[in-house]
C-alpha positions, 0 to 999 in steps of 0.5 A, spaced: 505 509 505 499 513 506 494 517 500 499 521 496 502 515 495 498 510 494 493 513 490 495 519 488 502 517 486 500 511 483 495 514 479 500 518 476 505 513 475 500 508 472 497 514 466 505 516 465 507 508 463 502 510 458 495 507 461 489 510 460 486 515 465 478 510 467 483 505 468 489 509 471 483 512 476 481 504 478 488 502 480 489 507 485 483 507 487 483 499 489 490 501 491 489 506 497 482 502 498 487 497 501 487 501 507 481 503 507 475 497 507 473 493 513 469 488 513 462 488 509 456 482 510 450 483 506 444 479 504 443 480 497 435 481 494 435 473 491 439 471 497 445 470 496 450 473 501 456 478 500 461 477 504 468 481 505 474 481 508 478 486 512 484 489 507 487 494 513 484 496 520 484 503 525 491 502 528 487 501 534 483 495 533 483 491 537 484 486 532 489 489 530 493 484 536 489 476 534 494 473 531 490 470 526 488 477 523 494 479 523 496 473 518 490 475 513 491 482 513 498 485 515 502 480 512 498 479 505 497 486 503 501 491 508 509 486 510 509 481 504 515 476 508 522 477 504 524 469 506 530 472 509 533 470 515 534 463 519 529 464 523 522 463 523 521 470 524 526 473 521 523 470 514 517 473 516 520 481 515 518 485 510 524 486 504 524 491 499 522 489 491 523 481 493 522 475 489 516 474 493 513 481 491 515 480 483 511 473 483 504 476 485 505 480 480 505 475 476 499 471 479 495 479 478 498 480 471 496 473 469 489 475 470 489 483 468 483 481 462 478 479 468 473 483 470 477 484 476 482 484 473 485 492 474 483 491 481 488 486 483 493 489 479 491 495 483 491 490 490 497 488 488 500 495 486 499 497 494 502 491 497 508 491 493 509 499 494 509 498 501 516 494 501 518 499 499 516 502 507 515 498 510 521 493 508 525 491 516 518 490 519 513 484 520 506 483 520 506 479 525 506 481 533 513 479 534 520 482 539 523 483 531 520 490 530 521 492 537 524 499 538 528 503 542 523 509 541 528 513 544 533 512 538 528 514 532 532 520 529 529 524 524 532 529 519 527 535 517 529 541 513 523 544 515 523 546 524 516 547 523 514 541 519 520 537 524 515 539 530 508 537 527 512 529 525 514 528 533 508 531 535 504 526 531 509 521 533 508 522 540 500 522 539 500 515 536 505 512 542 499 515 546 493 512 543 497 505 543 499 504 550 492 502 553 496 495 549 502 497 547 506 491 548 502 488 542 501 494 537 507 496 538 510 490 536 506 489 530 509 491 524 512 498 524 508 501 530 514 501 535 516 507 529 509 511 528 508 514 521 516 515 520 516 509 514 509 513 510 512 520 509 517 520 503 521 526 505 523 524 511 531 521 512 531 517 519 535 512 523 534 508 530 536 501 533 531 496 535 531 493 541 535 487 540 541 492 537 540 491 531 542 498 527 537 500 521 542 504 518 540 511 514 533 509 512 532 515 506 524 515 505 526 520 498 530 515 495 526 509 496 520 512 495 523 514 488 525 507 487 518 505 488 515 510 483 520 507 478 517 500 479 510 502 479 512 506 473 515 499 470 509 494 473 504 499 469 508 499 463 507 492 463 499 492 463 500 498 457 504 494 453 502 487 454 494 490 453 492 494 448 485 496 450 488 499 456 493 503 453 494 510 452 499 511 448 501 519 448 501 519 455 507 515 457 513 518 460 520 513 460 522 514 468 528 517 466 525 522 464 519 522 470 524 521 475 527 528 477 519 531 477 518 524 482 523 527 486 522 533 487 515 531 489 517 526 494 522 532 497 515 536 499 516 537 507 509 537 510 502 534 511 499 529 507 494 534 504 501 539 501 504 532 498 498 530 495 497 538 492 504 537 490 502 531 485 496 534 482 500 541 481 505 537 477 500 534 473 496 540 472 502 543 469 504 538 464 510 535 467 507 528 469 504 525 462 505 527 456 500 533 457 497 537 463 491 534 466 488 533 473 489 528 477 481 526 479 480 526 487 480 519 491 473 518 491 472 512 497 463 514 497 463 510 491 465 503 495 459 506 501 454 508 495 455 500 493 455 497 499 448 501 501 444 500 495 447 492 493 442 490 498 437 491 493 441 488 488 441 481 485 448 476 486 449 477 478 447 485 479 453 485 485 458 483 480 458 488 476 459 493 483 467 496 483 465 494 490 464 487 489 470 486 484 474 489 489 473 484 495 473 479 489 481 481 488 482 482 494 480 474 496 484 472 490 491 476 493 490 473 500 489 467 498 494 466 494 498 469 498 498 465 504 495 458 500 500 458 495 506 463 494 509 463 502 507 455 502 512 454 496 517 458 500 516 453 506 513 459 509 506 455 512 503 461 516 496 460 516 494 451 517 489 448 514 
């Protein structure tokens, strides 16, 4: 999933399941920032040391290809392991709203009253959105998500925006082939952009023959909303400080506005516009309102300015209480929830 959803979706999803606007906005914030922050080192006024690790990497990264960094990055925020399968391997692939996904729920849930707390949900909220993309791929380079590029077949109303797709499809191989052998075996990269786009209905056949069956973007996208919706609905109800009660929607009633919205055929920018217009006329909490932009300067005015801050000033920073979040996820993640399913990715 990209910005419209991981942002701007959840934004609207966390306000209708009745969670106030500052806190909606810090959810999808730390959401979308999942796949936006790098690595940060900073020594701090009083000496302390502020150490963050990467959430996501450039798709050409050259670390995207160290099995190493695949194991901290890709498998705990972007393919979470379904433990589907015999194999090792097999274990390892994506699977939509998995058992998995709901237990890392818990361990955010668990923690919501924290000053860090929202972040995680909100770490939590983009892991879990993208099995519902990303399901059928792994975060690891591996013959598993190997394609036959040639069997990629998507189905586009729209001529114009079905030549933008492959367009953009074709610039993404080229940008990979200095090393394709590895990027493209990393998670869905031997399938470009197609699993991020909500409008989109396609098919192909892996490399070892698998079929993928119709892969319907718009209906597991409306699938994720409605989650997300039930995820949120669960902070409201449970934490009253968080709530706002007169802007909660049921679903039943939000879906047909979601999937109109999915359904938008275009560039990011035209999905994203879809979501603040319907917003702004009213249809997606319980009065119209806008969606504030995503706002990423703020995580690069913190990291500018926290040198000069004390550790005790740094905590209070939205940076710090996000790269506190995301550590907190991905080592429960890789030293507690995979280990309980037999799943020992990263030893010691």
């Amino acid at each position: 999933m990209q910005l419209d959803m991981h942002y701007y979706g959840t934004y609207a999803m966390a306000r209708a399941a009745g969670i106030k606007a500052a806190y909606a906005k810090d959810i999808a914030t730390a959401a979308q920032y999942v796949d936006d922050s790098d690595t940060a080192a900073v020594e701090l006024r009083d000496g302390t040391f502020l150490a963050g690790a990467a959430t996501a990497h450039h798709p050409v990264n050259a670390n995207n290809i160290d099995p190493h960094d695949q194991r901290l990055v890709w498998i705990p925020f972007h393919f979470l392991p379904g433990n589907e399968g015999a194999t090792f391997e097999e274990r390892l692939i994506c699977r939509m709203d998995s058992p998995l996904a709901h237990q890392a729920i818990d361990h955010a849930m668990s923690q919501a009253e924290e000053s860090y707390g929202l972040l995680l949900i909100g770490v939590v909220a983009h892991m879990y959105a993208d099995t519902f993309s990303h399901y059928g791929f792994s975060g690891i380079a591996s013959d598993v998500n190997g394609v036959d590029i040639d069997s990629i077949t998507p189905r586009i109303k729209s001529k114009e925006v079905l030549k933008y797709v492959m367009n953009k499809a074709g610039d993404f191989f080229e940008k990979r082939k200095a090393d394709a052998a590895n990027l493209l075996r990393l998670g869905h990269g031997s399938v470009a952009t197609y699993p991020d786009r909500p409008y989109l209905s396609w098919d192909f056949r892996y490399l070892d023959g698998r079929q993928s069956g119709t892969r319907d973007n718009p209906n597991t996208f409306r699938l994720a909303c409605e989650k997300l919706h039930a995820m949120f609905r669960r902070v409201a109800e449970t934490h009253e400080a968080f709530a706002d009660k007169d802007a909660f929607i049921p679903f039943d009633k939000l879906g047909p506005v979601v999937t109109d919205i999915l359904l938008v055929e275009g560039a990011m920018q035209d999905r994203i516009l879809a979501w603040r217009r319907a917003a702004d006329h009213g249809l997606l909490f319980g009065s119209p309102a806008e969606i504030p932009e995503y706002q990423p300067d703020q995580f690069l005015a913190d990291l500018n300015r926290i040198g000069n801050y004390s550790g005790t000033e740094a905590r209070e920073t939205f940076l710090y209480k996000f790269l506190l979040a995301s550590k907190l996820h991905r080592n429960f993640v890789l030293n507690e929830l995979l280990p309980r399913h037999g799943l020992d990715i990263l030893v010691p």
